[in-house]
C-alpha positions in Angstrom: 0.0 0.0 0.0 1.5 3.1 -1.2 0.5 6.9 -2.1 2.1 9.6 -3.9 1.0 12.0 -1.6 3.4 14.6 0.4 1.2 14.5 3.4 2.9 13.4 6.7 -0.6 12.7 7.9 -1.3 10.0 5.7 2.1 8.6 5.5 1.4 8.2 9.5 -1.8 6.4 8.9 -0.3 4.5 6.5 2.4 3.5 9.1 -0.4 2.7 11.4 -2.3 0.6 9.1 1.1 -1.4 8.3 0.7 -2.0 12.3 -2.5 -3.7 12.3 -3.3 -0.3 14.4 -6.5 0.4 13.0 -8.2 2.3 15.6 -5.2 5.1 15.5 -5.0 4.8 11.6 -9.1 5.4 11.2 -9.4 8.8 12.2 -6.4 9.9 10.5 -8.0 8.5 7.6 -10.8 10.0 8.1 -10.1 13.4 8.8 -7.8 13.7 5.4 -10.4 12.2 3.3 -10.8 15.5 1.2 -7.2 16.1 0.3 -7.0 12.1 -0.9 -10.8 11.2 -2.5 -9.5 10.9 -6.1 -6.7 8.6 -4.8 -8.4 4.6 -5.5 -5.4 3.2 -3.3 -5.6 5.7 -0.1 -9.5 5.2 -0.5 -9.1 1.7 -0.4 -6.6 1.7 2.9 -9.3 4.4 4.1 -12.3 1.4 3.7 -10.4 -1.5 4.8 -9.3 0.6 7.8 -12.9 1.4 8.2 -14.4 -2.1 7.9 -11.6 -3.1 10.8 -12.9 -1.0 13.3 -16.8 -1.8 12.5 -17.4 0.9 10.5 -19.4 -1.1 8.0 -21.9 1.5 6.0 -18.1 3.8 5.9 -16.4 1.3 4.8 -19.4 0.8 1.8 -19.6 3.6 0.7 -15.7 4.2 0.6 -14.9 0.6 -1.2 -17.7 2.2 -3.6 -16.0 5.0 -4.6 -12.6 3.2 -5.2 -14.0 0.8 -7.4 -15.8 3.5 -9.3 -12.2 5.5 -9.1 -10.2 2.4 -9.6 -12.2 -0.8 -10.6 -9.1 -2.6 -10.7 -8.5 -2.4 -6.8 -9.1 -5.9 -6.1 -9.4 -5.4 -1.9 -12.3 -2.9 -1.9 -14.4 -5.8 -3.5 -13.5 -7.4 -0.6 -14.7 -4.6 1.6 -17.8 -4.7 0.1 -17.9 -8.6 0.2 -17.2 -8.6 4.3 -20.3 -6.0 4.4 -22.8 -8.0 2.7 -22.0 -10.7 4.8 -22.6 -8.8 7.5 -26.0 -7.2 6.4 -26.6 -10.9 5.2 -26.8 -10.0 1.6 -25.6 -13.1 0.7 -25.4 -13.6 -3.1 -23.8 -10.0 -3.1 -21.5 -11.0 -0.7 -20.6 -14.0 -3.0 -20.2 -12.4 -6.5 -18.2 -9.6 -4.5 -15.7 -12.0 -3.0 -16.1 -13.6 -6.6 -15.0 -10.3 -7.8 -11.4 -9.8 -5.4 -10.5 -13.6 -6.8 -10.6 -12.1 -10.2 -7.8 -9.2 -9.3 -6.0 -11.1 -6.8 -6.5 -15.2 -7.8 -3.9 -16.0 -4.8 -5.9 -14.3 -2.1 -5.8 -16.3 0.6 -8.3 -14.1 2.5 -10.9 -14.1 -0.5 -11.0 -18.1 -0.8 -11.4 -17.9 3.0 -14.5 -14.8 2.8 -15.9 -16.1 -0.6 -16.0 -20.3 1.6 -17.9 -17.5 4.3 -20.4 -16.6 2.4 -21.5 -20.2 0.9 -22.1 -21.6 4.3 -24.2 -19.2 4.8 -26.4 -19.8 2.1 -26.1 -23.8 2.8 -23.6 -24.6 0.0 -20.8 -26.4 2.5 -19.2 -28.5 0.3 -18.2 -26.0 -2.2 -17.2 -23.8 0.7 -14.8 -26.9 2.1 -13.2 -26.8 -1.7 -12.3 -23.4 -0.6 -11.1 -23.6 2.5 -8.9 -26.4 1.2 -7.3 -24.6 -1.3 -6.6 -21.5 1.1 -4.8 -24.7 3.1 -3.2 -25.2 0.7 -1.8 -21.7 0.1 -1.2 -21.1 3.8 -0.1 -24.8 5.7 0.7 -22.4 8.7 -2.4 -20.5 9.1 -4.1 -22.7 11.8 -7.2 -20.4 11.7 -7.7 -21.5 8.3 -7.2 -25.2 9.2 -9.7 -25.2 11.6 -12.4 -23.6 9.6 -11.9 -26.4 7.2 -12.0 -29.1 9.8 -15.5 -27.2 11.3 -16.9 -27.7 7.9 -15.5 -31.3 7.4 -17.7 -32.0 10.5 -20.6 -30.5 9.7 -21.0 -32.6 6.4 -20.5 -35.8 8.5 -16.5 -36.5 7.3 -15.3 -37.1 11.2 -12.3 -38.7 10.7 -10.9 -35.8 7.9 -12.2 -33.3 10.4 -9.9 -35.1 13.2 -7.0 -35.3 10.9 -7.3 -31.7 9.8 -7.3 -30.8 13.9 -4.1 -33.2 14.9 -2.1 -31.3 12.0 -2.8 -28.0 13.4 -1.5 -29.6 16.9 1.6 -30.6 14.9 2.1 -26.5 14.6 0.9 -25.5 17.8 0.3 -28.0 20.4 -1.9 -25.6 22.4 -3.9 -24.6 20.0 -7.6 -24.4 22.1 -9.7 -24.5 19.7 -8.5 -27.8 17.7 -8.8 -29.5 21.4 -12.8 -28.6 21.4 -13.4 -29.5 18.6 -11.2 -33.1 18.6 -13.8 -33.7 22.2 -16.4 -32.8 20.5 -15.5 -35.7 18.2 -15.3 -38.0 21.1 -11.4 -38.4 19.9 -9.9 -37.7 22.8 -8.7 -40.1 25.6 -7.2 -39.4 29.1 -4.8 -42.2 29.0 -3.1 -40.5 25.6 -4.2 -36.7 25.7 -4.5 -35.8 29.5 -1.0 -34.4 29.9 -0.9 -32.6 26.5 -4.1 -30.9 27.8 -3.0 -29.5 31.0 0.5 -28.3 29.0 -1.9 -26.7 26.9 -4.2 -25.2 29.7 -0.3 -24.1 31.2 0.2 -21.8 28.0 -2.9 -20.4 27.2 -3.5 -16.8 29.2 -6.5 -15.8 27.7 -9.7 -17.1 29.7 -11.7 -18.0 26.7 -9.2 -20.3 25.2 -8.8 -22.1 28.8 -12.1 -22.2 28.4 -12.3 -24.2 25.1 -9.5 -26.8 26.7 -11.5 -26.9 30.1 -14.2 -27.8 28.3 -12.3 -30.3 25.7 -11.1 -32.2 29.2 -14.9 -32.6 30.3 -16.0 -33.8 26.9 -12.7 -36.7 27.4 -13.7 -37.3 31.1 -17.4 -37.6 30.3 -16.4 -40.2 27.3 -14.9 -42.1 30.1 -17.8 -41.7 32.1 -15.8 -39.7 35.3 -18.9 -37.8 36.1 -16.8 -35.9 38.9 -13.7 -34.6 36.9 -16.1 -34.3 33.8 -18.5 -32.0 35.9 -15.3 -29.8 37.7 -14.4 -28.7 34.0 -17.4 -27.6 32.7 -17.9 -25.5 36.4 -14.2 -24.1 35.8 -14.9 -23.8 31.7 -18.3 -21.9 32.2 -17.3 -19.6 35.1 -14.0 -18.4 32.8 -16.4 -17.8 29.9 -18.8 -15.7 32.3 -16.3 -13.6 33.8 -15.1 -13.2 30.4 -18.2 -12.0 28.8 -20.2 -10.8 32.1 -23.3 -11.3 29.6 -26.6 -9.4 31.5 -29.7 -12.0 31.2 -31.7 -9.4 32.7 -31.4 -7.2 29.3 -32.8 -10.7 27.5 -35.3 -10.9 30.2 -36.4 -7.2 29.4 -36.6 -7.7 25.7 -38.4 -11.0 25.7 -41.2 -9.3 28.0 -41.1 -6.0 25.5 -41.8 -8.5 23.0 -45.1 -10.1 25.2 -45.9 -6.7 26.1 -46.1 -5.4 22.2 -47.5 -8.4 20.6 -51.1 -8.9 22.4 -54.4 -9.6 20.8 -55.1 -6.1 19.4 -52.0 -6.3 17.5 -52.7 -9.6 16.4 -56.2 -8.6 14.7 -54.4 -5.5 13.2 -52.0 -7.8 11.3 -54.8 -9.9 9.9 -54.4 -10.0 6.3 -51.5 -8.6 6.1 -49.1 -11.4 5.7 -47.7 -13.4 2.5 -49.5 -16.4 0.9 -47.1 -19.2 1.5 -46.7 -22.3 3.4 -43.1 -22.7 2.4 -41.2 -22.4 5.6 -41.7 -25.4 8.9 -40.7 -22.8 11.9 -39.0 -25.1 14.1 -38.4 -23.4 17.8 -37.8 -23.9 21.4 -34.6 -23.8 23.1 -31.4 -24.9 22.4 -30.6 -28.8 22.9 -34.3 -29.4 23.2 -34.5 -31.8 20.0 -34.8 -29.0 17.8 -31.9 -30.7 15.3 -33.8 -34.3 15.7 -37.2 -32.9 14.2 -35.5 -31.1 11.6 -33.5 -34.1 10.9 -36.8 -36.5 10.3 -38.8 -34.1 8.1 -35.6 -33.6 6.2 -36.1 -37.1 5.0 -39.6 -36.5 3.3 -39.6 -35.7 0.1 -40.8 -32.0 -0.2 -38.8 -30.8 2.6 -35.4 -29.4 2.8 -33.6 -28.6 6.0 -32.2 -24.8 6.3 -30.7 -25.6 9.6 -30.4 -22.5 11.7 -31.3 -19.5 9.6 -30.5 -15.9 10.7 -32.6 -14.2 8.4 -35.8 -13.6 10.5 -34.4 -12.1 13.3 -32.1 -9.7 11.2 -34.6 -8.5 9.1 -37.2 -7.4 12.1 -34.0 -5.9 13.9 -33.0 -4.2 10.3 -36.8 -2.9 9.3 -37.2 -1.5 13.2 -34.1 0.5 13.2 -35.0 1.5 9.4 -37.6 3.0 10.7 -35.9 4.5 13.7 -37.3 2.4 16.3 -35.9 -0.6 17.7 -38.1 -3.9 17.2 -40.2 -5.0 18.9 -41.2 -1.2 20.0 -41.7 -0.2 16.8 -44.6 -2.5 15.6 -47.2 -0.3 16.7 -46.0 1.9 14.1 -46.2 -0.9 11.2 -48.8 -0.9 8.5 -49.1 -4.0 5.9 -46.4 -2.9 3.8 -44.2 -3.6 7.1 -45.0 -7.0 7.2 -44.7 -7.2 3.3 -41.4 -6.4 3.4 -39.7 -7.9 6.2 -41.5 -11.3 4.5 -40.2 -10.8 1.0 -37.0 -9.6 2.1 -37.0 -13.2 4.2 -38.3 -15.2 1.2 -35.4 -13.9 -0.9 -32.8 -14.9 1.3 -34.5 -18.4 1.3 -34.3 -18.3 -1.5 -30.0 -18.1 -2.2 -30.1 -21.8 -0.2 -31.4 -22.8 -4.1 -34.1 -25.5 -2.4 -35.7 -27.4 -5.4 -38.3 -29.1 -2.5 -41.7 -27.5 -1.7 -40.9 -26.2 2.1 -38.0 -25.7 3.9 -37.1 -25.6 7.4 -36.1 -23.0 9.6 -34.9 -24.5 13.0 -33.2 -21.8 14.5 -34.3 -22.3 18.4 -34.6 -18.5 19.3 -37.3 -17.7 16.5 -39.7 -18.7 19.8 -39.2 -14.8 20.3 -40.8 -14.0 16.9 -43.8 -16.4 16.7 -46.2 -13.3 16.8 -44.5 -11.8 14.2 -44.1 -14.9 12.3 -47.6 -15.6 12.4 -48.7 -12.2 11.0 -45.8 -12.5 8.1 -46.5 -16.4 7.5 -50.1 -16.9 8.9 -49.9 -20.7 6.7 -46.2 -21.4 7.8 -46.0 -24.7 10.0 -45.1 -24.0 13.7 -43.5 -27.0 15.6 -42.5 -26.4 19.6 -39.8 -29.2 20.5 -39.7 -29.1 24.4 -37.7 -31.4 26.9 -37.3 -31.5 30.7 -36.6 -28.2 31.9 -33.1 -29.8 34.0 -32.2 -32.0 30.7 -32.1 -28.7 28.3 -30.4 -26.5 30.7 -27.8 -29.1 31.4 -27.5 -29.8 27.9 -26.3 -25.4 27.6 -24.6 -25.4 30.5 -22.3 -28.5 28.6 -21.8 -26.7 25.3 -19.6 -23.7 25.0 -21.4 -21.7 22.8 -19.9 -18.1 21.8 -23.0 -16.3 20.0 -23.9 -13.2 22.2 -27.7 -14.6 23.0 -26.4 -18.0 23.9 -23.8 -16.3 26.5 -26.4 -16.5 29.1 -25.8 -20.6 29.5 -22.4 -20.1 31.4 -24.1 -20.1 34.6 -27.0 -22.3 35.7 -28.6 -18.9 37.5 -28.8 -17.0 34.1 -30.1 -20.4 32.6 -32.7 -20.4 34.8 -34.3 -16.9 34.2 -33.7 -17.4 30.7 -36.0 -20.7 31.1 -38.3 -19.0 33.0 -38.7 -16.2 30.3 -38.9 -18.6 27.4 -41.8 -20.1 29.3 -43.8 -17.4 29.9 -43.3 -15.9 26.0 -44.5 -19.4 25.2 -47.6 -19.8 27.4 -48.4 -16.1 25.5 -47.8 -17.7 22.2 -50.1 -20.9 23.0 -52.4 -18.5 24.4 -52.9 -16.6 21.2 -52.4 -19.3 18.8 -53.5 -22.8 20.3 -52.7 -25.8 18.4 -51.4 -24.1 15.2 -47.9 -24.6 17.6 -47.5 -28.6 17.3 -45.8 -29.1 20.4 -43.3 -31.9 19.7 -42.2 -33.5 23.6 -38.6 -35.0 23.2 -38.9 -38.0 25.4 -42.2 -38.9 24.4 -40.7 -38.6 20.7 -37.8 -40.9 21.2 -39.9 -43.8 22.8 -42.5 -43.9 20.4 -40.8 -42.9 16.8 -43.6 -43.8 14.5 -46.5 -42.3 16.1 -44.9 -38.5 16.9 -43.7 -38.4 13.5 -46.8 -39.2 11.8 -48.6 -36.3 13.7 -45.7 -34.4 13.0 -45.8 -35.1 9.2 -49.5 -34.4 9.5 -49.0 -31.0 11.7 -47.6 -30.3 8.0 -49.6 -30.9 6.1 -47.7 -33.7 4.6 -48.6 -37.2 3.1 -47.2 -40.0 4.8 -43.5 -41.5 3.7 -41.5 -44.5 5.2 -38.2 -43.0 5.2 -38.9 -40.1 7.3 -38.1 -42.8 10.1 -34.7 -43.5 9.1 -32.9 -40.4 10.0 -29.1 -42.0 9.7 -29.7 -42.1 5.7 -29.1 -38.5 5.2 -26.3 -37.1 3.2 -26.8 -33.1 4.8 -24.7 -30.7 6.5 -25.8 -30.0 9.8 -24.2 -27.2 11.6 -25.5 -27.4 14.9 -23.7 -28.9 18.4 -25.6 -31.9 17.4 -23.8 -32.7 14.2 -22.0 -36.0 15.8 -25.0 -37.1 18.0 -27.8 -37.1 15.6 -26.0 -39.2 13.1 -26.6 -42.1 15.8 -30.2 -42.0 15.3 -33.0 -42.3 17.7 -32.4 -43.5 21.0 -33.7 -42.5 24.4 -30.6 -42.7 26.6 -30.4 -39.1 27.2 -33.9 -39.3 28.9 -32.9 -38.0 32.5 -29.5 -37.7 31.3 -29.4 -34.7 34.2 -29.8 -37.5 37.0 -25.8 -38.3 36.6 -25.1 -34.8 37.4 -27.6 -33.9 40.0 -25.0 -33.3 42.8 -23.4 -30.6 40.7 -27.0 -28.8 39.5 -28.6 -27.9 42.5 -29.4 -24.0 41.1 -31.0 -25.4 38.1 -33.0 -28.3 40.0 -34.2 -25.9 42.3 -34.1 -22.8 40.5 -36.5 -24.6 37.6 -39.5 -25.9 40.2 -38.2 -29.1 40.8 -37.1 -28.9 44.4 -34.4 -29.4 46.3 -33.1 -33.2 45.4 -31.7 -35.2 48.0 -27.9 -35.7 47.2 -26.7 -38.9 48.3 
């Protein structure tokens, strides 16, 4: 990155960028932007610069101008890529990442955005042809490696995905994430990888990365069935993560009641008529480890249904319209007319529509869409609702035992803030069933796993569907799926995780109690 410039200014911004010192170099940037906005180069280090410290629409309409200065400036496509990402403009994002590999065909960060963008739109195995090939232009890069193994396992190729994690050990043995993910593969064994674990726990400073290798030694111990030392990591894994994050459940608990508190019968009636004519999507909701991947798994095996997996686009398009409007959802519906609703649905329907689904419906199984079931039965009034529940201890536990990093899923390092959480969820349901009755199929996971046949007709019927054999054999499917669940729903059905808390119940006394249950009688 150069510039002809005489302007000490910029050359200083240019020596910050050179840094990785973004935050120092934006301003500069920033405030020279009229002495260098005929220069494609500096407006290109200006939107890069820009898109590093978050300053996304910036950044956009920066990379804009450089490619309409200088089309031949690979990077700002780039730029623009990284933003339609992140406004989940997906196809955009694609044909601009498309774009940078034409200028810069060895761009290891392109292969890497452009692999991004076709996850998110479904298309995993052409993103793992990407990834490998940014392997293969970078064997170091470890980041890279493990992106590539994350997508190895979530089409089902285990054993490449544990390879791919032991070679980026060979580079740095302490690496925390390829740990996780080799428990979460059940390849790890005390007996072999205890010691290597604790080095690695030894050289890791940051608490999140501890974390991740606390939590890789529970998954090993829990393989082995040590319930004790299994148990004491996940306590020492989740209380780094919450310090870490400090996330505020009471700010969920707020919004989930603003959301009750906005969406009541008058609302409701106002909204009649207003919504799309289609009964393309099956809303699957409820909360996380709940069963929400084994529903979606069985209707994925009839033959006019597709499974999305987890889809963001629901949620960012109510968040997007509110603040377009310059009120944050869910306080602005009040102000929304039909053509609201119209667009928020279209603009949904279209990002369905980049997964390139040849089948009839689709599902949507992203648990949190419980917050949006008003909403989604204004926009959708024909879409297919199905509730997967679980015991109350069961799904907690089952949080509390996955490290998850999204900002709403933060909330399940402590078995207090699990708790309220629960507690909200239920009461935003009981609103939902309130309103709705039995267009919400609720789908009860241990009644579902001891009697296969008879829940999943009623649920192929709750959809309107006609009746096919293979829906029960969920282990023939050749799909991605991206959730924790990847390695445990390729088992199939089985009902040993009925009252899987019971094993732990000396170590959850704030969710046994917290939940209604009582205290339990240790022995």
């Amino acid at each position: 990155m150069v510039t002809s410039l005489n302007n000490d200014k910029i050359k200083t911004a240019i020596n910050f960028l050179h840094q990785g010192l973004y935050e120092e170099a934006f301003p500069i940037y920033q405030s020279q932007y009229s002495k260098f906005k005929n220069n494609g180069q500096l407006l290109y280090q200006y939107a890069f610069t820009a898109i590093q410290v978050g300053k996304h629409q910036q950044a956009k309409n920066i990379a804009t101008r450089t490619i309409k200065i200088s089309p031949n400036i690979g990077g700002a496509y780039n730029v623009l890529g990284i933003v339609a990402l992140e406004e989940t403009e997906y196809v955009d994002a694609i044909s601009f990442f498309d774009q940078f590999l034409k200028y810069e065909p060895n761009n290891i960060d392109g292969y890497s955005n452009l692999a991004r963008a076709y996850i998110s739109v479904n298309q995993d195995e052409q993103a793992a042809e990407l990834q490998k090939k940014a392997c293969e232009f970078a064997p170091m890069r470890t980041d890279l490696i493990l992106n590539y193994a994350q997508t190895l396992k979530t089409l089902g190729q285990f054993l490449h995905a544990k390879d791919r994690c032991f070679d980026v050990l060979k580079i740095d043995p302490s690496d925390a994430e390829a740990w996780r993910l080799l428990s979460t593969l059940n390849a790890l064994s005390a007996d072999e990888d205890l010691c290597k674990l604790e080095e690695a726990l030894q050289n890791n400073k940051n608490p999140m990365e501890k974390a991740k290798i606390h939590f890789a030694i529970a998954g090993m111990y829990e393989k082995e069935k040590n319930i004790d030392l299994a148990f004491k990591n996940y306590d020492l894994g989740n209380g780094l993560a919450d310090r870490y994050y400090d996330f505020d459940v009471n700010v969920m608990g707020k919004y989930i009641a603003a959301i009750k508190e906005q969406y009541q019968p008058e609302l409701m009636k106002k909204f009649e008529g207003c919504g799309l004519d289609t009964s393309k999507i099956i809303f699957i909701v409820g909360m996380p480890r709940s069963g929400t991947t084994l529903v979606e798994q069985v209707l994925s095996g009839h033959s006019e249904v597709d499974a999305a997996g987890e889809l963001t686009f629901l949620d960012a398009g109510l968040l997007k319209h509110g603040l377009s409007i310059n009120r944050e959802y869910p306080f602005c519906l009040n102000r929304w007319r039909r053509k609201d609703l119209q667009e928020v649905g279209k603009k949904y329907l279209r990002s369905v529509d980049m997964l390139k689904s040849k089948t009839k419906h689709i599902t949507d199984k992203m648990p949190e869409n419980f917050m949006h079931l008003g909403m989604i039965h204004s926009i959708f009034p024909n879409a297919r609702i199905i509730h997967c529940t679980r015991n109350p201890i069961d799904t907690c536990l089952g949080n509390y035992r996955q490290l998850f990093q999204l900002n709403n899923l933060q909330l399940s390092y402590s078995q207090a803030k699990l708790v309220k959480h629960y507690k909200a969820y239920q009461l935003l349901m009981a609103h939902w069933n309130s309103l709705f009755g039995d267009k919400i199929l609720e789908v009860k996971y241990e009644n579902f796993v001891t009697d296969v046949e008879n829940n999943t007709r009623a649920l192929i019927k709750h959809c309107g569907l006609d009746w096919e054999d293979q829906c029960l054999n969920i282990t023939d499917r050749n799909r991605a799926v991206k959730t924790v669940s990847s390695v445990q729903v390729r088992e199939g059905i089985h009902s040993e995780n009925i009252d899987k808390w019971r094993k732990y119940e000396k170590f959850i006394q704030p969710l046994i109690q917290g939940l209604g249950a009582g205290p339990v009688e240790v022995k």
